[in-house]
Structure formats: C-alpha cells, structure tokens
N, C-alpha and C positions, 0 to 999 in steps of 0.2 A: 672309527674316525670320521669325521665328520672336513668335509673336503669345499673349501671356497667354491663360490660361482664361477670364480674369474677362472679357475683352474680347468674345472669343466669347460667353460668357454675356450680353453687354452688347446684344451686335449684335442674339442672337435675341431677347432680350428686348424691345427695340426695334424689329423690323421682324414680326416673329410673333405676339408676346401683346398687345404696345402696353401694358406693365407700367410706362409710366416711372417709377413710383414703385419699383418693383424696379431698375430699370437704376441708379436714383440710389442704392441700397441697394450693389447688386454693385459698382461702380465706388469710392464711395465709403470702404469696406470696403477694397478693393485699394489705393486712395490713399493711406490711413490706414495701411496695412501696411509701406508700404514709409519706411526709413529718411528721415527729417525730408529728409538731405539728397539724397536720390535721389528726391524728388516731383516728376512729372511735372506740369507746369502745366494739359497738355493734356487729360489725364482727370478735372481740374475743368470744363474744357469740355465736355466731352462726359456729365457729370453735369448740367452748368447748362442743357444744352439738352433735356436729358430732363424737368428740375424745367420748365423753361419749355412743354413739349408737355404736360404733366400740368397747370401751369395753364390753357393755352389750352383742352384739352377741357375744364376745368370752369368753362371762361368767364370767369378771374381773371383778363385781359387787363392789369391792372396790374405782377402777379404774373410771369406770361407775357414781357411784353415787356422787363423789367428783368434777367430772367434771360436770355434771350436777347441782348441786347445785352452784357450779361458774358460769356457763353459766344462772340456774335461779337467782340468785341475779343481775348482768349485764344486761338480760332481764328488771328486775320490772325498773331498773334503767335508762333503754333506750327505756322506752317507746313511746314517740315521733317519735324516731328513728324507731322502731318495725314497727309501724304504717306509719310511710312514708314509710316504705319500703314493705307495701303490705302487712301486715299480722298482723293478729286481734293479737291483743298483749292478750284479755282478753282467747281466746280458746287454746294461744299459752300456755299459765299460766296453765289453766286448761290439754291441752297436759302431759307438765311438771309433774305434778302433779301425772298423771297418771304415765308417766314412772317413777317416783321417789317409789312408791307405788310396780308396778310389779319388779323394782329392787331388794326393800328392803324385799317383801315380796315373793322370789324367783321364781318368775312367770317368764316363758318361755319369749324371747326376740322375739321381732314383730317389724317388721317396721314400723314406725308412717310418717305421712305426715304432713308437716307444715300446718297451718290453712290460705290459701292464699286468701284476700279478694280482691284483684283486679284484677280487671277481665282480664287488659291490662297485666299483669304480669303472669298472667297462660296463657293469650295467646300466650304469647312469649315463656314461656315455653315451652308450647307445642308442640310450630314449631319447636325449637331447637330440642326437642326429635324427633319429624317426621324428621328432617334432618340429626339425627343419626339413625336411624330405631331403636328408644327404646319404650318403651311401660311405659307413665307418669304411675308412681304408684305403680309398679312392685314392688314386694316382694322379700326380699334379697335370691339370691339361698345359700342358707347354705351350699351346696356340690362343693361351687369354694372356693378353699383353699388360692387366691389370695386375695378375697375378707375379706376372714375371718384370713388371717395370715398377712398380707400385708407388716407389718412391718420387719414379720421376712423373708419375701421370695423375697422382692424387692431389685434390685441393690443398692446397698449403695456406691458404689466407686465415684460419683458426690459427693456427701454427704461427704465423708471422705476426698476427697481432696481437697473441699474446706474450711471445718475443719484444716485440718494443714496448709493450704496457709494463714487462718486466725490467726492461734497460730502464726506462722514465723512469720509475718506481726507484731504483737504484743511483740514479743521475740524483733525483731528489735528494735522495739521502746524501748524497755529497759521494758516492761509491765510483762514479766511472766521471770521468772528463770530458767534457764537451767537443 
C-alpha cells in the first residue's frame, strides 16, 4: 500500500514533535482536499485523537475525553481502514481505552504511540524523522509553551482573513445578512 505524504507527516508529527495541534492542521488540510465524496471518515479519527492529546496535555480533560470518544467510535467503525493503513486496530482500541481511563480517572497526561504494525510504514517514518533530525518517540517537552498553547500563541491573521474573504464571498451571494 502506498501511504499519503500527509499521513507520514501525521505519524512524525505525532510520535516525534508531539505537535498535535499540527497533526490536526496536516490531516485536516488533507481531508478537506480530497473530493466531498472521496472523504475518508478515518482521517477525522485520527485528527479527533490528536485534538483530544492536545487537550489532555493542557488539562482540558472535558475537551480531551469528548474528542476521544468521537475519534474511538470512528476508529471501531473504520476498521478496515485502520488496518490498511498500518496499525493494529485491536491495540489501537486497547490504547484508547487506556487513555480514556487516565482522562477520567485524572492521571497525569503521557504521550502515547500509535500501535504501528507495518514494518514498511515505520520505516518510512523513521527516515522522515532522520531527515528532520527528530528522535521517533520522543516525549512531549511540557516546558515549550508553543507546543502546549499552540492555539492561543499562533498567528491567526491567514486564518482570520481568510474567514472574512469567505463571510464577503457568501454576503455576496445573498447567503448571510448584513
């Protein structure tokens, strides 16, 4: 099988920088790109479980567990999918599981690793991190406030002007009210 860029990007992003606020960026990016009717249901999973490990490290355990429980019902549901794409669906579950537990039952937040079973897919991983000089596995440094605030520390003005270019665009059309 033959595995997206974005995905790769996804994995390192997620087991290397612990950027989930990027992985939800790259993933979602990719989902958006792809034809209304060729979206994968599964790469909403595997964004919702990123948005849910970015809550949990900032302790939004509301946040966290609500998105995680949408990214695990999407999981049982795209099994198949899970599985072509390299990773045990049954240890992904049991992962899940685990973080759904330390959530609720307010145990400290840890970086978890997807359960990768092919072999051709962690070796690609792996090059990509040697090509970034990151270290697969790495543990999220809790002391970069980019990583752990991300949302509230990042430029927004791409983001906000494309927001109003798309209200005007819709105003035009006669779609939203003055």
């Amino acid at each position: 099988m033959s595995y997206p860029p974005e995905y790769i990007q996804f994995l390192v992003e997620f087991h290397c920088t612990r950027d989930y606020f990027e992985c939800h960026e790259i993933l979602e990016e990719y989902w958006k790109n792809q034809p209304a009717k060729d979206r994968n249901p599964v790469w909403v999973a595997f964004i919702q479980l990123a948005v849910s490990q970015y809550h949990f490290r900032r302790d939004n355990r509301n946040g966290a567990i609500k998105s995680l429980r949408s990214a695990e019902k999407r999981f049982i549901q795209e099994k198949k999918q899970v599985t072509e794409l390299g990773i045990s669906h049954h240890l992904l579950l049991e992962m899940l599981n685990g973080l759904k537990e330390s959530i609720l039952n307010k145990g400290e937040y840890h970086s978890v690793n997807l359960p990768i079973q092919n072999s051709r897919l962690l070796l690609l991983c792996q090059e990509a991190c040697r090509k970034k000089a990151l270290q697969w596995g790495s543990p999220s440094d809790l002391s970069q406030d980019i990583l752990v605030h991300k949302h509230r520390i990042r430029d927004r003005s791409v983001v906000i002007e494309e927001r109003n270019r798309q209200l005007e665009k819709r105003r035009n059309q006669g779609d939203v009210k003055r």
